[in-house]
N, C-alpha and C positions, 0 to 999 in steps of 0.2 A: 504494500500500500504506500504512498506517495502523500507524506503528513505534508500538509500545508500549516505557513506559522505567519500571525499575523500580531503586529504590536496594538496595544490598545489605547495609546494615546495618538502616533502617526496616522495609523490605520483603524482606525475605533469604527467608521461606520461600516466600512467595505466587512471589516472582519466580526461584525455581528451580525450581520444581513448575510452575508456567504456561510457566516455557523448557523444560520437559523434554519437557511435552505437547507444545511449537511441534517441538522438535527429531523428535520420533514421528513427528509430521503430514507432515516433509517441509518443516519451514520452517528459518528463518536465526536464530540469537539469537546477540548481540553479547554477550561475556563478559571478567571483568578475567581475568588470568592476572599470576603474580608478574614476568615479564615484558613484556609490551603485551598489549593487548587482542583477543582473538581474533572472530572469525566462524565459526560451526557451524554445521553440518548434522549429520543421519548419518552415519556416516561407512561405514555399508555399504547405502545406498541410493544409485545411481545417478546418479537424476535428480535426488535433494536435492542433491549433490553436485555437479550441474552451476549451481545458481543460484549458488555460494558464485560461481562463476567471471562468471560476468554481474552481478552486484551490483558485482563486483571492477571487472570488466574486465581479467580475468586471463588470458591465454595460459594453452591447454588443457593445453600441453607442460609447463609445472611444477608438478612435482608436490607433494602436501598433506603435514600432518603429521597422526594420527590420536591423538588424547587420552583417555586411561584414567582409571579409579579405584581400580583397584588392581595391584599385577603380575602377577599370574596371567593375567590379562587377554591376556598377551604368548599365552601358550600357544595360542589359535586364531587369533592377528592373523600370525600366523611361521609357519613351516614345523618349525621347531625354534627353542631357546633355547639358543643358546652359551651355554660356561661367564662366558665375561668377559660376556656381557650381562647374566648376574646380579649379576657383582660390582660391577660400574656401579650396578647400580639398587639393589645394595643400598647402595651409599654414596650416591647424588646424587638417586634418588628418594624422595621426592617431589621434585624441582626440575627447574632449568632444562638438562637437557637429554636430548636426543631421541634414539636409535636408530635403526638402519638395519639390517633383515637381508632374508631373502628371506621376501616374502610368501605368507600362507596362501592357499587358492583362494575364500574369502569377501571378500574383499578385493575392491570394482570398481576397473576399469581407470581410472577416475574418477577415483581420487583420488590413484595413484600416475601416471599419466600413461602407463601402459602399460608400467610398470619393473616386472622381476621382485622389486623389494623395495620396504617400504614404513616409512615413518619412525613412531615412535611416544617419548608422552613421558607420564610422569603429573607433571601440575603440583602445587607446592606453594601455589597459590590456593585456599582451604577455600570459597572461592563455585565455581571453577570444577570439583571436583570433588565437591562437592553439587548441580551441573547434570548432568554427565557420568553420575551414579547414579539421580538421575530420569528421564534420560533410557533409561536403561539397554540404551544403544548408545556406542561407541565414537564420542567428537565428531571429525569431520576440520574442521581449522579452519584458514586461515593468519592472517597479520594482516587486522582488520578496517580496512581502510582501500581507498580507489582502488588501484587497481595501481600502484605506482610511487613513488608519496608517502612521504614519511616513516611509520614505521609510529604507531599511536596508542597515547600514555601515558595519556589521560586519557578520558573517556566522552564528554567536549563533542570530543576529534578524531573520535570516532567518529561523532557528532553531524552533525561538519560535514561528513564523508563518506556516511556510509551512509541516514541517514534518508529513509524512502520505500522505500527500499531493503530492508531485515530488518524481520520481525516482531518483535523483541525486541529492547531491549537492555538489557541489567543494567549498574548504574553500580556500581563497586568501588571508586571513587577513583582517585587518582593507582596507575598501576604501581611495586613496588617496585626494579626492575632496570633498565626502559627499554629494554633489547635484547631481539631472539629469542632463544632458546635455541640452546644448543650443541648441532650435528649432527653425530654420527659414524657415520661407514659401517662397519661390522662385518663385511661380506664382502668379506675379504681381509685384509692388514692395517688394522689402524684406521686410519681417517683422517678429519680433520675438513672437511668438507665447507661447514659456517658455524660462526666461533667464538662463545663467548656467558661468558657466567658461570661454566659451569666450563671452567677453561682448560685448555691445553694440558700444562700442567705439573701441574694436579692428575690430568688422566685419564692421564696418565705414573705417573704413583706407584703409580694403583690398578692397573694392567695387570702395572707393572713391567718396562717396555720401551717406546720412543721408537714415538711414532704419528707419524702424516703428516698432510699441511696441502696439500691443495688448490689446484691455481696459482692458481683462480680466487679464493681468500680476500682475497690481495692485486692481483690482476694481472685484467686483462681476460677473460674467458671466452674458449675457444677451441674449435675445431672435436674438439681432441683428447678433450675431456673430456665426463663426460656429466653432467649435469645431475638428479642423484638427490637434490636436496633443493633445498628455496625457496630464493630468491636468489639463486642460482649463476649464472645467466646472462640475466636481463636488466637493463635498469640499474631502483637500487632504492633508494628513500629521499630520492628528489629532491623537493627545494619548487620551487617556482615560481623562485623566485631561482636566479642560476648559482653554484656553490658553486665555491672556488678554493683551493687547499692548498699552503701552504710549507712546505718543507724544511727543514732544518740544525737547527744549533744554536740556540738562543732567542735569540740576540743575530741571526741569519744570517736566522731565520726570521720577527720580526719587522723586519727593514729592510727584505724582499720587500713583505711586507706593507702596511707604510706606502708603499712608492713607488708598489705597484699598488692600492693606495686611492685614492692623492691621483692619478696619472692616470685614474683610474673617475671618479672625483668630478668633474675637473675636464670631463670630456666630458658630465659631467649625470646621472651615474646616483647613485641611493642605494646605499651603501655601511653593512656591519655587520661590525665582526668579533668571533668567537667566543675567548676571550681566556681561557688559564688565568689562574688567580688571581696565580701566579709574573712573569707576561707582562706586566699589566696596564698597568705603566709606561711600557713602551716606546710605549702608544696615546696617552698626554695628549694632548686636542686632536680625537681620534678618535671616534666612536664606536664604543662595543664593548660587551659586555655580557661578565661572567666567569661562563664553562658549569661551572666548578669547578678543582680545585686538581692540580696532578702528583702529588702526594704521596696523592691517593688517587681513583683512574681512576675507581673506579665512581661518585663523584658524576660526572663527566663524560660518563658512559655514561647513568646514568641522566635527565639533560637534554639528553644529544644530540639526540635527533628533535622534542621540544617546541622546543628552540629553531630549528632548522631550519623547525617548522609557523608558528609566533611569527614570524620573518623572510621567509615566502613575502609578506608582505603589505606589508611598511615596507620592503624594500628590491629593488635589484635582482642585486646581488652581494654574496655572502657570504663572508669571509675566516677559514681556519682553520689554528690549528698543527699541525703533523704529529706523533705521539706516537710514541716507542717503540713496535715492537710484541711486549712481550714480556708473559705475562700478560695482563691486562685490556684493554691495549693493543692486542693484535692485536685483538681484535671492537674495539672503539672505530675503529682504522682501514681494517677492513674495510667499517662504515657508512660513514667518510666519503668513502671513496676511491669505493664506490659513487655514495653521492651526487653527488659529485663528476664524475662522467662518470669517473674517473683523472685530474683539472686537476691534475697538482702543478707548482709552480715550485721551483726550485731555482739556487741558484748555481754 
């Protein structure tokens, strides 16, 4: 296949009007979103919806998210529109996060994996829903990347994934967030399913009573739970390298660190660690690169998977602090601990 790539400031309207037609046709186009970069199709045809899965090498069992352009939108993607699902969208759409109710009967089994409900979000990326309105079908997209890998911040990870692969893909720049969006399940009580940008504590406020958190957010998937939005159950976010996570306190957490450094190293492997700003000291001697500061997560978040794509190549073990997970923290250690396999050491 012959990827066509189009920038989104230069080229913004030729390459949303050409992905709109691609997306009609039944093809793939790669798109920025304020969070990572997505992969579309239709998202109420079928068989487009099954290439997103082979381009991926995605297990057919997880299910997609479907991308709007505006909210009304909801009204034939659901069966109904709860009241809290409006009050959600009217505070955090356009943004990072997605909804979970029971799907309408236009909906294929495609894209939700054969679950009575199906995820929807409308992005605050003004390229990706000036695609989503030429196109003028509902985009089902997940991350544009391999299955597995870190998801992609920037158009060149797309690049080194996908190409050959999609017909299109539109360059946006770097992402502004770096994580998925936040997944809440609406049938039943809320519960978040994947954390992201709006946390936990802002969708507590708008609801006005205490939501639920998924064992699998921080804990390994299990037989008990079902699996009604991406990432829930297989491992995700992984580079090439083995990724290793210490516990405690920064003084606790950096001493793991260094000892299971300098035994990697001394047996031959290359070694990296991901180093808050705060931390840095404790490495002299080491290498490390600083992913950003405690005192504000979302730079953290937003370079987590770049540095992870950045390290699949220069090293073979990658070393990282364990965060709070309160706020912003909980998605920052929901990525890593994925990536991660669950490696934590601890004293």
């Amino acid at each position: 296949m012959e990827t066509k790539i189009f920038n989104a400031v230069t080229q913004y309207e030729n390459g949303t009007k050409i992905g709109g037609n691609v997306i009609r046709s039944g093809g793939l186009v790669a798109f920025p979103t304020e969070t990572v970069y997505g992969l579309g199709a239709n998202g109420l045809d079928g068989a487009a919806v099954k290439r997103i899965f082979e381009a991926k090498g995605r297990p057919a069992d997880n299910p997609l998210i479907l991308h709007i352009a505006k909210k009304s939108d909801l009204r034939e993607l659901w069966t109904s529109v709860p009241d809290i699902a409006r009050r959600l969208a009217d505070e955090f759409w356009p943004g990072p996060l997605t909804l979970v109710f029971n799907r309408s009967s236009i909906i294929p089994d495609e894209v939700t994996a054969g679950l009575d409900t199906v995820a929807v979000r409308m992005s605050a990326n003004k390229t990706a829903l000036a695609l989503i309105r030429a196109s003028g079908v509902p985009i089902a997209a997940p991350s544009a990347n391999t299955s597995g890998k870190p998801s992609p911040t920037t158009a060149q990870h797309v690049i080194d994934d996908m190409w050959g692969k999609v017909d299109v893909i539109i360059d946006g720049g770097a992402c502004d967030i770096g994580l998925e969006s936040t997944v809440l399940l609406l049938s039943g009580k809320p519960t978040i399913l994947r954390p992201g940008a709006v946390t936990k504590e802002m969708i507590e406020a708008v609801c006005g009573a205490s939501v639920n958190v998924a064992k699998s957010v921080l804990k390994p998937f299990d037989a008990s739970e079902t699996a009604a939005a991406p990432g829930m159950k297989y491992r995700h976010y992984a580079p090439e390298a083995d990724v290793i996570i210490a516990k405690g306190d920064a003084f606790t957490a950096a001493s793991i660190i260094r000892r299971e450094y300098d035994r990697f190293e001394a047996a031959g492997k290359r070694c990296i660690i991901l180093s808050s700003a705060e931390s840095k000291a404790f490495y002299k001697g080491r290498r490390y690169d600083i992913i950003g500061t405690k005192k504000d997560m979302s730079t953290m978040c937003r370079n987590l998977f770049a540095e992870l794509r950045l390290h699949s190549s220069d090293a073979d073990v990658i070393f990282a602090e364990a965060m709070p997970t309160c706020d912003l923290g909980l998605a920052y250690m929901n990525r890593l601990l994925k990536a991660s396999g669950f490696t934590v050491l601890e004293e």
